[in-house]
Each structure stands twice: as structure tokens, then as C-alpha cells.
OpenMM code with the backbone's topology and positions (N, CA, C; nanometers):
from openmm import Vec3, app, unit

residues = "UNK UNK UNK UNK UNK UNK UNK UNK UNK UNK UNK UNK UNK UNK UNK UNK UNK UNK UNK UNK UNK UNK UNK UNK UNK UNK UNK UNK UNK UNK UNK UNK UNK UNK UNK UNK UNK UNK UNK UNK UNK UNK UNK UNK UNK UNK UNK UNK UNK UNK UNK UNK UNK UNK UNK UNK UNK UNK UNK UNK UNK UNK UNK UNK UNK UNK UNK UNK UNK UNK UNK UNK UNK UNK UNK UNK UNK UNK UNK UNK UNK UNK UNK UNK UNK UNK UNK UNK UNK UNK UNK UNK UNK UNK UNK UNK UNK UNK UNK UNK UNK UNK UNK UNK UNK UNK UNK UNK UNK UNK UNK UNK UNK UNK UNK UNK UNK UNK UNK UNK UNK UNK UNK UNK UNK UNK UNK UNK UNK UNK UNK UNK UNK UNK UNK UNK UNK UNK UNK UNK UNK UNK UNK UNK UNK UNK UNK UNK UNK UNK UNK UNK UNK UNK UNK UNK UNK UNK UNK".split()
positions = [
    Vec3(-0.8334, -5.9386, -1.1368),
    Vec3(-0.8080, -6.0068, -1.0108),
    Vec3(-0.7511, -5.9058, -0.9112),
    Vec3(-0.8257, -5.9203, -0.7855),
    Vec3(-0.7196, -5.8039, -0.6985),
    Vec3(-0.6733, -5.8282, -0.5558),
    Vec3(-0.5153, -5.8053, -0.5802),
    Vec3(-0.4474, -5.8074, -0.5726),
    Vec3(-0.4670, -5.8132, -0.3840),
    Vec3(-0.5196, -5.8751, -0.3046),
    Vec3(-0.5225, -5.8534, -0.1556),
    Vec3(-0.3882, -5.7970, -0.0849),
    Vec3(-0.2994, -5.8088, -0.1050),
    Vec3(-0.2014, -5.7111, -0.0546),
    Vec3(-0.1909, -5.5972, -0.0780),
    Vec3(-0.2362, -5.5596, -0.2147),
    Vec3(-0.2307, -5.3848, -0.2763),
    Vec3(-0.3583, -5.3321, -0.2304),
    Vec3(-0.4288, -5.3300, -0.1588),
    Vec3(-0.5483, -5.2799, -0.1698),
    Vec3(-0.5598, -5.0914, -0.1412),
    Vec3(-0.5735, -5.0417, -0.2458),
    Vec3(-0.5761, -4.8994, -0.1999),
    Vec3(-0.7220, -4.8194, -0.2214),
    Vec3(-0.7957, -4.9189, -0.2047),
    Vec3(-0.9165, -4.8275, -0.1560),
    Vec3(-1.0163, -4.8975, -0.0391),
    Vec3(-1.0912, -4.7967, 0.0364),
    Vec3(-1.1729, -4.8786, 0.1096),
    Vec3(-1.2885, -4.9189, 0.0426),
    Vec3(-1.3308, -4.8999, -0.0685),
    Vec3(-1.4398, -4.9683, -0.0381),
    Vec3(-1.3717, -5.1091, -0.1316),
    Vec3(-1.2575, -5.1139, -0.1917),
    Vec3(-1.2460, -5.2374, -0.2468),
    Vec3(-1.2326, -5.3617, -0.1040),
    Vec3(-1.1456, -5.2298, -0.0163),
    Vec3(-1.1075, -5.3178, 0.1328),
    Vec3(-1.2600, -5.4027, 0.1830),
    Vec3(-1.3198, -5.3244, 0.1870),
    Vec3(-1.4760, -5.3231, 0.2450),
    Vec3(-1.5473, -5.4082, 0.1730),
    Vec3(-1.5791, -5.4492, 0.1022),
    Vec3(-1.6421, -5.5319, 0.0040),
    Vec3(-1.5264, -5.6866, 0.0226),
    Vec3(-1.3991, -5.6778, -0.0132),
    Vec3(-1.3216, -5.8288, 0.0552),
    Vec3(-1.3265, -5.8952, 0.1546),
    Vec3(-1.3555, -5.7589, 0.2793),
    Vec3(-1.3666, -5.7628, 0.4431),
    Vec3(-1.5333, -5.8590, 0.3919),
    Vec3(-1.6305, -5.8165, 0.3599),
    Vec3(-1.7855, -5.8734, 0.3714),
    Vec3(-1.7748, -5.9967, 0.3231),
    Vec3(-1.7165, -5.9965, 0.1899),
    Vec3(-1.6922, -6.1803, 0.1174),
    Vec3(-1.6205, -6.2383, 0.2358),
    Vec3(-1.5300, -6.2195, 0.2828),
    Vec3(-1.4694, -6.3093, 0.3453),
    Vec3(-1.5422, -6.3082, 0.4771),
    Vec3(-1.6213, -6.2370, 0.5828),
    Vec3(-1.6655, -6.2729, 0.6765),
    Vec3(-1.7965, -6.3849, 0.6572),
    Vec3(-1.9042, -6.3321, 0.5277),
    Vec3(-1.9822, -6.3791, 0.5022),
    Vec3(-1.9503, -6.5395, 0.4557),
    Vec3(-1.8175, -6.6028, 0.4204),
    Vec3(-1.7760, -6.7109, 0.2996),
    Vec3(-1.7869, -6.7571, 0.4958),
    Vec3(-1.6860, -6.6993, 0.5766),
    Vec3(-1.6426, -6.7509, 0.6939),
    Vec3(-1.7680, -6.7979, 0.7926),
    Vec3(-1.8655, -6.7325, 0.7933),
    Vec3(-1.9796, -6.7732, 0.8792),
    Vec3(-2.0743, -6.9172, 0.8279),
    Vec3(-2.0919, -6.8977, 0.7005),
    Vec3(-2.1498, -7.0137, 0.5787),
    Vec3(-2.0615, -7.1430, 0.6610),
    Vec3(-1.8999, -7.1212, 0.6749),
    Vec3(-1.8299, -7.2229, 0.6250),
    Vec3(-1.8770, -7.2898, 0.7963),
    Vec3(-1.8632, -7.1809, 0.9013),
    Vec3(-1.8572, -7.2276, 1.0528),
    Vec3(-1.9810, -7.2781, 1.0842),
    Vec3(-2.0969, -7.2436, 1.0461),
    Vec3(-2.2159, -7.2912, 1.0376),
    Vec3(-2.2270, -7.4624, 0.9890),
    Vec3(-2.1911, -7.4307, 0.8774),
    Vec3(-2.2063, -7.6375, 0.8467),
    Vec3(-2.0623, -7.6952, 0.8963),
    Vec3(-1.9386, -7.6245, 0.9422),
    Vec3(-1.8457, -7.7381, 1.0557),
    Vec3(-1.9544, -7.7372, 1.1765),
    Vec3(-1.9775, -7.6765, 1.2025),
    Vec3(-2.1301, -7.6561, 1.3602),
    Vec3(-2.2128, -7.7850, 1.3475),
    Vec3(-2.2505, -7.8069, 1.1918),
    Vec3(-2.3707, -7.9364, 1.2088),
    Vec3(-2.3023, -8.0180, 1.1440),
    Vec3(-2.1770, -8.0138, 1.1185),
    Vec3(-2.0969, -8.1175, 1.0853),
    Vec3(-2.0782, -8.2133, 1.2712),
    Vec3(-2.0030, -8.1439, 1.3126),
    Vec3(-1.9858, -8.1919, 1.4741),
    Vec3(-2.1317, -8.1814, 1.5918),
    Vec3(-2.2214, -8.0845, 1.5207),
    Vec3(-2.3576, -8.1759, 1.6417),
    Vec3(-2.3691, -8.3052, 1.5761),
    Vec3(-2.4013, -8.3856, 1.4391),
    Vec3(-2.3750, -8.4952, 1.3845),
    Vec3(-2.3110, -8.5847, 1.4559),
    Vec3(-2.2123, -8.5369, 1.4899),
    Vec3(-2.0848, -8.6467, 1.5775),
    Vec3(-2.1742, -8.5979, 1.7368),
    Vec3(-2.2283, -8.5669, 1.7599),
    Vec3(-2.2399, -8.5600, 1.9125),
    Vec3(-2.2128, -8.4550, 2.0238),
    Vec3(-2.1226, -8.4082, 1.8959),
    Vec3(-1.9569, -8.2753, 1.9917),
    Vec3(-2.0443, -8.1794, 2.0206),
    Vec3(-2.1697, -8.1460, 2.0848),
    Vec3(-2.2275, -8.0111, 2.0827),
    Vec3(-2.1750, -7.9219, 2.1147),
    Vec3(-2.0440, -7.9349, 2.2440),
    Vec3(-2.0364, -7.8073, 2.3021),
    Vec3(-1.9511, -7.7355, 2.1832),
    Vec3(-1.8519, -7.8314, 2.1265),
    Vec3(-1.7787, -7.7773, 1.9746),
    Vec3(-1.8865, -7.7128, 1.8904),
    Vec3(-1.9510, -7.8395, 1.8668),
    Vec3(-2.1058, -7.7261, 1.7718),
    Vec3(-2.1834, -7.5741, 1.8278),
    Vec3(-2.1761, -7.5866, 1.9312),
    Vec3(-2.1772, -7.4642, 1.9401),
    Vec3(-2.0547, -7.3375, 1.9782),
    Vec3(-1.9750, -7.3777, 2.0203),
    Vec3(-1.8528, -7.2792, 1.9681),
    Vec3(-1.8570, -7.2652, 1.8910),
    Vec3(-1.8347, -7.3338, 1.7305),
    Vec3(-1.8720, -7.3018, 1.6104),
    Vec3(-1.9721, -7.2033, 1.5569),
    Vec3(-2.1007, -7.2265, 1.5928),
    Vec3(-2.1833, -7.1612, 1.5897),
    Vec3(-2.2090, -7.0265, 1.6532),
    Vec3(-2.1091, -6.9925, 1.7439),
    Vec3(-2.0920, -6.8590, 1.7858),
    Vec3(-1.9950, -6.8347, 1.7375),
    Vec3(-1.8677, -6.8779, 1.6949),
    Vec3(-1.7466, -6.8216, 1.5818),
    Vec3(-1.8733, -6.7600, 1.4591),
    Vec3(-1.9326, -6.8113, 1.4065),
    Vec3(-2.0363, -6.8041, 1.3066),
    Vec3(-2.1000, -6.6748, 1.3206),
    Vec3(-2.1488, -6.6634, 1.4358),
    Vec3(-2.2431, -6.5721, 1.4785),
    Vec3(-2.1296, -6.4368, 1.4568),
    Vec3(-2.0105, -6.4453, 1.5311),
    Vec3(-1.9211, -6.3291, 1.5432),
    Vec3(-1.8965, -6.2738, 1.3911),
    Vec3(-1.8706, -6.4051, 1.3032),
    Vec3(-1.8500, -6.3335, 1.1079),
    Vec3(-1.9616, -6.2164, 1.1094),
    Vec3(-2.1007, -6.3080, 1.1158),
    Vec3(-2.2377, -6.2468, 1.1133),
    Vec3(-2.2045, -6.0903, 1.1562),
    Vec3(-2.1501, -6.0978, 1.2607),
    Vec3(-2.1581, -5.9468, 1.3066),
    Vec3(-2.0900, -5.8458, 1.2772),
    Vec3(-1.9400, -5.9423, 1.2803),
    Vec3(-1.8700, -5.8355, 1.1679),
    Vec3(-1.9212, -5.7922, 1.0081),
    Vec3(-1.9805, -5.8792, 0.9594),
    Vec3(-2.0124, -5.8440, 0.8678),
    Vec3(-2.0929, -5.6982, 0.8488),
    Vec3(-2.1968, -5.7057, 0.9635),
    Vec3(-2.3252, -5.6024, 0.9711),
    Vec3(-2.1679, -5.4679, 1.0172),
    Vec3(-2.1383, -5.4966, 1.1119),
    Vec3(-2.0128, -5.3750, 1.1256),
    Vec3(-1.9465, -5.3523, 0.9957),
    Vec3(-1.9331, -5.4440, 0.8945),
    Vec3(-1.8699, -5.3921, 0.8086),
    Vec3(-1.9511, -5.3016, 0.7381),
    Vec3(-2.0959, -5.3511, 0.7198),
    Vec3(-2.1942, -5.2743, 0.6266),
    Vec3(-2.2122, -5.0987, 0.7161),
    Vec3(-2.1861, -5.0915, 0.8387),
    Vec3(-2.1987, -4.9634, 0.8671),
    Vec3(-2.0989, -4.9001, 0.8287),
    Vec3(-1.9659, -4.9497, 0.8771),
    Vec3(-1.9112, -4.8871, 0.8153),
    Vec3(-1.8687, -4.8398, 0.6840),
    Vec3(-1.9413, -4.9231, 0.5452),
    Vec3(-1.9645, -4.8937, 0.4385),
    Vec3(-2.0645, -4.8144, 0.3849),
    Vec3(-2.1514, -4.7431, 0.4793),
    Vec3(-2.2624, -4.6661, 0.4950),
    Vec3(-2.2560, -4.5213, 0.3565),
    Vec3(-2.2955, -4.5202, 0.2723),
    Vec3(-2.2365, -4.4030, 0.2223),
    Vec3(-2.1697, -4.4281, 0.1005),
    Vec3(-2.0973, -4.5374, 0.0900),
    Vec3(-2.0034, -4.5755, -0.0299),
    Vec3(-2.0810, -4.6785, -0.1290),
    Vec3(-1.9748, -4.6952, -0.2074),
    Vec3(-2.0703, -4.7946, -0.3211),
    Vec3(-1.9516, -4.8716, -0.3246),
    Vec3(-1.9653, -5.0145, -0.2739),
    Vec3(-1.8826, -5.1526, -0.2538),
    Vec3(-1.8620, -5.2161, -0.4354),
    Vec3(-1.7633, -5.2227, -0.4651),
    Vec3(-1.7963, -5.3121, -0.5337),
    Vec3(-1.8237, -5.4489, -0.5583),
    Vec3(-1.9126, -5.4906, -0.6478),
    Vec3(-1.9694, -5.6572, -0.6184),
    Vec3(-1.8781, -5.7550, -0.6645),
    Vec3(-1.8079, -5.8616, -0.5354),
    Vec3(-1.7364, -5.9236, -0.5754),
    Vec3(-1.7598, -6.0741, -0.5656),
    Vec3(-1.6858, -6.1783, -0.6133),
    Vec3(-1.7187, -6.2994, -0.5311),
    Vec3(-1.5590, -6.3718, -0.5725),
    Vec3(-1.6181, -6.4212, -0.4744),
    Vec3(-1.4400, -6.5028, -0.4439),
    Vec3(-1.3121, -6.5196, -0.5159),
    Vec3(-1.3933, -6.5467, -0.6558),
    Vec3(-1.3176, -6.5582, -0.7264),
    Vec3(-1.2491, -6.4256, -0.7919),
    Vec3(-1.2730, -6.3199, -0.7798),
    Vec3(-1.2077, -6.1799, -0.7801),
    Vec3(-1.1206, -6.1818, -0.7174),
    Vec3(-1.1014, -6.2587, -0.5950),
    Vec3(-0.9708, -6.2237, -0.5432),
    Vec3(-0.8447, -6.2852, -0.5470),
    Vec3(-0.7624, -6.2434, -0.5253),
    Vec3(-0.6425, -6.3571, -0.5546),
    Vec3(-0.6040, -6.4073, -0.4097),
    Vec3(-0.6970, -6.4927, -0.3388),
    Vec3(-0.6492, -6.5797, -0.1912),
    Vec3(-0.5288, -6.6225, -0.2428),
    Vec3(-0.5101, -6.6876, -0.1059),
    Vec3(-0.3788, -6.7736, -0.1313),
    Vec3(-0.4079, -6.9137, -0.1892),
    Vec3(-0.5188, -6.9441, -0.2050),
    Vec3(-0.5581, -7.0278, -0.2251),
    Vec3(-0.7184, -7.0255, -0.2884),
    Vec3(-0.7739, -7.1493, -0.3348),
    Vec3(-0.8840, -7.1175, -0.4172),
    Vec3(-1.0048, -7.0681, -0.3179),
    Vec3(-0.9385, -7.0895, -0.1362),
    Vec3(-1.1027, -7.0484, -0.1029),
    Vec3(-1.0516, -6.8945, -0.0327),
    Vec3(-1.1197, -6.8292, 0.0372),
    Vec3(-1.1006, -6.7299, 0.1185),
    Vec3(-1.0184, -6.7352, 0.2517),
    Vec3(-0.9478, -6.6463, 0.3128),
    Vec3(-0.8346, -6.6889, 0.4189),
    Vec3(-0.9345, -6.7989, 0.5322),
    Vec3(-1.0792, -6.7179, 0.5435),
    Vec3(-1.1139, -6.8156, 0.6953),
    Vec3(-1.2313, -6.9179, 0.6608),
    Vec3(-1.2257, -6.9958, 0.5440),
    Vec3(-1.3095, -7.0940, 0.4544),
    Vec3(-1.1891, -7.2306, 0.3920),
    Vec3(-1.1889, -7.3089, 0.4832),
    Vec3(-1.1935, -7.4559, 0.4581),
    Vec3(-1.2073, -7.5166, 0.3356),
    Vec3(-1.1378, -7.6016, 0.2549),
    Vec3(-1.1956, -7.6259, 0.1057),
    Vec3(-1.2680, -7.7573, 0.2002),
    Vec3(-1.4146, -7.7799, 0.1871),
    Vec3(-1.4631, -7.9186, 0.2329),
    Vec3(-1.3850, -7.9928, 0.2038),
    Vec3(-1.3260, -8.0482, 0.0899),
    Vec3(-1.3001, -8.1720, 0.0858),
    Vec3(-1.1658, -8.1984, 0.1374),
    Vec3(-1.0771, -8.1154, 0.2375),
    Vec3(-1.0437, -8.1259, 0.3670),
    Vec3(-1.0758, -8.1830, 0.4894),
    Vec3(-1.2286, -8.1669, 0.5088),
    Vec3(-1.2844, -8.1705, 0.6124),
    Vec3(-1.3874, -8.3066, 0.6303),
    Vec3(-1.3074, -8.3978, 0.6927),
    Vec3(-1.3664, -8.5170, 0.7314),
    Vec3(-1.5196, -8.5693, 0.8478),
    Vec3(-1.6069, -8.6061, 0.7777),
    Vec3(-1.7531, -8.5991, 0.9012),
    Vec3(-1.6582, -8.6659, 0.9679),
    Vec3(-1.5943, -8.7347, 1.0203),
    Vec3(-1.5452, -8.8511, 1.1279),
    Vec3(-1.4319, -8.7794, 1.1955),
    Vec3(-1.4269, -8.6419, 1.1687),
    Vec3(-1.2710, -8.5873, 1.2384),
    Vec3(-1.2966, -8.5581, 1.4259),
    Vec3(-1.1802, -8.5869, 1.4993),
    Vec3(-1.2093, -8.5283, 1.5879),
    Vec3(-1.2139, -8.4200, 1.6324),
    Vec3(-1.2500, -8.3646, 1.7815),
    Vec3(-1.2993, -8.2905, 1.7783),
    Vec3(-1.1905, -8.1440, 1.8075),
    Vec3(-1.0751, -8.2491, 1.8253),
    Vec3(-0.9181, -8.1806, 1.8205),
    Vec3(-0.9027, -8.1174, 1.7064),
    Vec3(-0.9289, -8.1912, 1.5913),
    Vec3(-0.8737, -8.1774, 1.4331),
    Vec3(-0.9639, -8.0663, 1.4308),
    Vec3(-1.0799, -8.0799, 1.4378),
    Vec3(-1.1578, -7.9667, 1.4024),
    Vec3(-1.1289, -7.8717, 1.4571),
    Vec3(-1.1222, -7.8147, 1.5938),
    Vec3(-1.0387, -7.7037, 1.6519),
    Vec3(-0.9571, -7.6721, 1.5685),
    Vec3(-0.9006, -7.7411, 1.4951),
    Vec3(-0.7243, -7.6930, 1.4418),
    Vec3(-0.7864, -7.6812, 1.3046),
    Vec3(-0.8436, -7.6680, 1.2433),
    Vec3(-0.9155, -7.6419, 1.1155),
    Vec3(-0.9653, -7.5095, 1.1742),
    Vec3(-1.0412, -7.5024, 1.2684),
    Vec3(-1.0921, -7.3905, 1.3303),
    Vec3(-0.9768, -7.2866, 1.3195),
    Vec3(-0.8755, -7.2871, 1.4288),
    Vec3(-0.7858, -7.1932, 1.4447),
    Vec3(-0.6929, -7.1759, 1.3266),
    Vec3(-0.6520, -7.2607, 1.2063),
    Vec3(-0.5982, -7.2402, 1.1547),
    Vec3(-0.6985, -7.1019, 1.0446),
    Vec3(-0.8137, -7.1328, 1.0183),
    Vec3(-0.9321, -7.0501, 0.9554),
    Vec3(-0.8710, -6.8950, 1.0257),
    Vec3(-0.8862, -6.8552, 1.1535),
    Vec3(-0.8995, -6.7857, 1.1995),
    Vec3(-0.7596, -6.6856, 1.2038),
    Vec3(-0.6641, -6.7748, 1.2079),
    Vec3(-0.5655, -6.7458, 1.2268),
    Vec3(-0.5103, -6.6622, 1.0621),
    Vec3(-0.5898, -6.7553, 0.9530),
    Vec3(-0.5476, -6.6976, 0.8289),
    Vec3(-0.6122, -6.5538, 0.8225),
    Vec3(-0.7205, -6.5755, 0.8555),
    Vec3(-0.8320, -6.4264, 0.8812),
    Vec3(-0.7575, -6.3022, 0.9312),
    Vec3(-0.6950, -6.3432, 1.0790),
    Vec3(-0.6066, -6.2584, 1.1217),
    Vec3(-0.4561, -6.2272, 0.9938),
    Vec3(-0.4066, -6.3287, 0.9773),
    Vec3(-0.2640, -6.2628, 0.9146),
    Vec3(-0.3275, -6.2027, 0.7426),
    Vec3(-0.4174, -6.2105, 0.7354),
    Vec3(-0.5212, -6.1492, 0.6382),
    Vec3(-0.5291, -5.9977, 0.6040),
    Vec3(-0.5616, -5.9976, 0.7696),
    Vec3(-0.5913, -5.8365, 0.7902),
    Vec3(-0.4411, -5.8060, 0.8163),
    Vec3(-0.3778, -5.8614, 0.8974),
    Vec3(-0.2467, -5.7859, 0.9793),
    Vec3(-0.1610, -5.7516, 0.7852),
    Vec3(-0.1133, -5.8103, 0.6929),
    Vec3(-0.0728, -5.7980, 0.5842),
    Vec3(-0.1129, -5.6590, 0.4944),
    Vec3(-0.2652, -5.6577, 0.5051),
    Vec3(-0.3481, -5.5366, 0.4226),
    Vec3(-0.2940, -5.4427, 0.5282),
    Vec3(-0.2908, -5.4375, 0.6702),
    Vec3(-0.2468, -5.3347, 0.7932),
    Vec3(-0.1277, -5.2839, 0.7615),
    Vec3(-0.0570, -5.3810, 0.7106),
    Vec3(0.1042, -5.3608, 0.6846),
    Vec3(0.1571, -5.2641, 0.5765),
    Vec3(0.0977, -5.3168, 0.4235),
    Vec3(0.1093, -5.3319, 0.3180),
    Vec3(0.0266, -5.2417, 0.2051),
    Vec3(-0.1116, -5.1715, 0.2763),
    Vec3(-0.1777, -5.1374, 0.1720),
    Vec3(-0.1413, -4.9697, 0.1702),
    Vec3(-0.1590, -4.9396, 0.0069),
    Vec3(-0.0914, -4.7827, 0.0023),
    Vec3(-0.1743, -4.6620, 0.0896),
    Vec3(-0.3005, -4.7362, 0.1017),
    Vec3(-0.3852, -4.6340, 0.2098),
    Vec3(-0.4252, -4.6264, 0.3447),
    Vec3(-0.3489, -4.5264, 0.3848),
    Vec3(-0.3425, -4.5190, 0.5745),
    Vec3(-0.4702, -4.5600, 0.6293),
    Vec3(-0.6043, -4.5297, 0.5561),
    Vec3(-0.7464, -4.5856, 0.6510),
    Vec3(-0.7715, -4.6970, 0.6115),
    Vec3(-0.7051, -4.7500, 0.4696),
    Vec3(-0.7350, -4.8933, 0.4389),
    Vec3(-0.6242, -4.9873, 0.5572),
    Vec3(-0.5254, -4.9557, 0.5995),
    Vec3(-0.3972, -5.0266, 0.7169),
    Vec3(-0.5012, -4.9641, 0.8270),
    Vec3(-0.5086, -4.8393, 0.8491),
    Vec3(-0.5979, -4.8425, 0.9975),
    Vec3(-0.6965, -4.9519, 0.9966),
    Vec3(-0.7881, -4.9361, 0.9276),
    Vec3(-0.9015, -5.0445, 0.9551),
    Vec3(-0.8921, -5.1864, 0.9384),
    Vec3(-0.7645, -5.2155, 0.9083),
    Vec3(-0.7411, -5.3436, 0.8677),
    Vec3(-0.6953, -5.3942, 1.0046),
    Vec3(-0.6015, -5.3153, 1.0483),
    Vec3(-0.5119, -5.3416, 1.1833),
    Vec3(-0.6616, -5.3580, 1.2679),
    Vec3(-0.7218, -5.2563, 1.3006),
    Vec3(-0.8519, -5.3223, 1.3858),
    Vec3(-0.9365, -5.4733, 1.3258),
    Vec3(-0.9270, -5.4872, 1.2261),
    Vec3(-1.0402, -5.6309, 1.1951),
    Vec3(-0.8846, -5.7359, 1.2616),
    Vec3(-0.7896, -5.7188, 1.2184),
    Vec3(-0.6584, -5.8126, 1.2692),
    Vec3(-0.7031, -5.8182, 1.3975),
    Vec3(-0.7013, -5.7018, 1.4951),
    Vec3(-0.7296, -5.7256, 1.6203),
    Vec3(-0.8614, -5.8003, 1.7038),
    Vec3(-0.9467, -5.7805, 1.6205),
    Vec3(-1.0879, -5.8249, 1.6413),
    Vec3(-1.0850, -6.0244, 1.5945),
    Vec3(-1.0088, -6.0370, 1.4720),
    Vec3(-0.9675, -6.2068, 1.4673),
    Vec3(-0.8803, -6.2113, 1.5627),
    Vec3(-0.7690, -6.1548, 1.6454),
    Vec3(-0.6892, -6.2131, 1.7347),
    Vec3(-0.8133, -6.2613, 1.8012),
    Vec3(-0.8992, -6.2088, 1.8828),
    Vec3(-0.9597, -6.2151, 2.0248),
    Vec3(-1.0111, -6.3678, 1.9560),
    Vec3(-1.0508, -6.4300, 1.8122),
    Vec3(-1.0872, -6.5596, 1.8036),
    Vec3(-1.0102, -6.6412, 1.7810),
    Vec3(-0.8785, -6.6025, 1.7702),
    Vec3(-0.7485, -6.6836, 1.7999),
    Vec3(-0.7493, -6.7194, 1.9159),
    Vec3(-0.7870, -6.6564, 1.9795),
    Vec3(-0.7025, -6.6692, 2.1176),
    Vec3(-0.8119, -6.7440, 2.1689),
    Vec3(-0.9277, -6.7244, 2.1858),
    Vec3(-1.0545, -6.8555, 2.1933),
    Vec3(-1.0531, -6.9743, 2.1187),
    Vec3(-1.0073, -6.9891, 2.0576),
    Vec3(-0.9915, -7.1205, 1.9563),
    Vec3(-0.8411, -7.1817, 2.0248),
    Vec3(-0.7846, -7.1026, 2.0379),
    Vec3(-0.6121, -7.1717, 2.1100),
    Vec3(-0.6386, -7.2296, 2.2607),
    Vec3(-0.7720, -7.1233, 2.3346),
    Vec3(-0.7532, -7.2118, 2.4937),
    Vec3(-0.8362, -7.3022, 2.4238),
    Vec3(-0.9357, -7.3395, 2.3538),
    Vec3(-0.9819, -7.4771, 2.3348),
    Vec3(-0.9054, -7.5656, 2.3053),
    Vec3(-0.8579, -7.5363, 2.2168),
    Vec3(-0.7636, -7.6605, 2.1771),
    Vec3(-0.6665, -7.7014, 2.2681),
    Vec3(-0.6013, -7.6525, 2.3410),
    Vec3(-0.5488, -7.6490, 2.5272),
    Vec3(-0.6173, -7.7445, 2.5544),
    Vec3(-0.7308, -7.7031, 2.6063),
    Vec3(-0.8422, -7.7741, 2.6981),
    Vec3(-0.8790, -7.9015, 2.6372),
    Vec3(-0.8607, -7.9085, 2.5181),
    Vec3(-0.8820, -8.0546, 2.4374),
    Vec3(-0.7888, -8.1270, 2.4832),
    Vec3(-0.6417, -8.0537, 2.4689),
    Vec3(-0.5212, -8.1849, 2.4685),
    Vec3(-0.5124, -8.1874, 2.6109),
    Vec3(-0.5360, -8.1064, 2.7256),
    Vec3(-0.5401, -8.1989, 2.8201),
    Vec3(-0.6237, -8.2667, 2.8794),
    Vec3(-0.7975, -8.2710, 2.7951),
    Vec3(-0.8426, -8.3822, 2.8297),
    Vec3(-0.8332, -8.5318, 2.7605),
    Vec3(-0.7391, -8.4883, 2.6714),
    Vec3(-0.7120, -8.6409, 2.6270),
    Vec3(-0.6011, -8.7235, 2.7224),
] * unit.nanometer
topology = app.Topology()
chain = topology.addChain("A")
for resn in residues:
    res = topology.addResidue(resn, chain)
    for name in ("N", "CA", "C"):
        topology.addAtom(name, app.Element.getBySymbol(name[0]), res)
């Protein structure tokens, strides 16, 4: 099992970074056609571009793994804090009938774990390029913090 706070190599970093963007896009994709279902498109598609952004980090992650040999992991290799990955929802959390508030906050909370994810490995791991590159993916989930927080704004004051 390993250990997400100790991480002292990149490509173990690099290979956790891909599970978890890849678990994260899967998960934003069906909240996306969970809420076109309900109607919420413009949510469904925020979603669906949160989705799109995993997608891309992911491909950024694969360049920057260009060269190395990742090892093959799946979720269960790692020790989350929990049984799913920081920015993956256990479904049976996630209600078809939720609004479109709740879902935001499922949203940002995802994102937010993503971020204190990376900021921890930034902090914590024994290798200076494994904390450099971590501190940048931290920074790269802020910018979807911070899009997920004015929505949810914009929700509570149109209620």
C-alpha cells in the first residue's frame, strides 16, 4: 500500500497523479449526465468541462512521464483517505434528485480534496521534484476551486 504522504519518487508520484485525474474525470462525467437528467444543463456542463480539465491533466501528466516507467496502479494501491480517490465521490453519496447546490458542493468538496492532495505530497514528500511538481498540480486544482466556489456563490444568491 503506498503511503500518499511519503511519496519519494516521481514516477510513483506520476502514476497516483494519472489514477486520480483519470478516477476524477470518469466520476465528473456521469455527475454531468447525472444533472442533464435533472434538466441542470448549464451545471452539466460545468461538469463536463471540470471533466475535460482531469482529461488534460492527465495527457500533461503522461508528458511529463515521457521517458520513465510508471508503475501500474489502481486505487486500491493507495492508501486515500478513504476507499475512493481524493477527487471521486463514493456514488452512493450521490443522490439523482440532489440539487443543483448540493451538487456544486460535492463538486468543490472533490476538488478541494484534489487540491489539499497535492498541497500535502508539496509539503511532505522526501523528494524536492516530487514537492515541486506537486505544489504546481495544487496550484492548477486551486484555479477549480476557485470556479466551483463562484458557482456555488452564484447559486445561493439565486435562491
Amino acid at each position: 500500500m503506498i503511503d500518499c504522504k511519503q511519496i519519494d519518487s516521481i514516477e510513483t508520484f506520476l502514476a497516483l497523479a494519472l489514477l486520480l485525474e483519470y478516477e476524477s474525470a470518469d466520476r465528473l462525467k456521469e455527475l454531468s449526465r447525472l444533472m442533464r437528467k435533472q434538466q441542470a444543463n448549464e451545471l452539466a456542463e460545468l461538469l463536463l468541462r471540470l471533466s475535460g480539465y482531469s482529461r488534460k491533466h492527465a495527457e500533461e501528466i503522461h508528458e511529463l512521464a515521457e521517458g520513465r516507467v510508471l508503475p501500474e496502479l489502481a486505487s486500491s494501491d493507495a492508501a486515500w483517505e478513504g476507499l475512493e480517490g481524493p477527487e471521486t465521490t463514493a456514488f452512493e453519496s450521490v443522490n439523482p434528485q440532489m440539487s443543483c447546490i448540493d451538487m456544486l458542493q460535492v463538486a468543490l468538496r472533490n476538488e478541494t480534496r484534489g487540491q489539499d492532495f497535492y498541497t500535502r505530497i508539496s509539503l511532505e514528500s522526501p523528494n524536492e521534484e516530487v514537492r515541486r511538481m506537486a505544489a504546481d498540480f495544487a496550484a492548477e486544482e486551486n484555479e477549480h476551486v476557485m470556479l466551483l466556489q463562484q458557482w456555488v456563490e452564484r447559486e445561493r444568491q439565486a435562491d
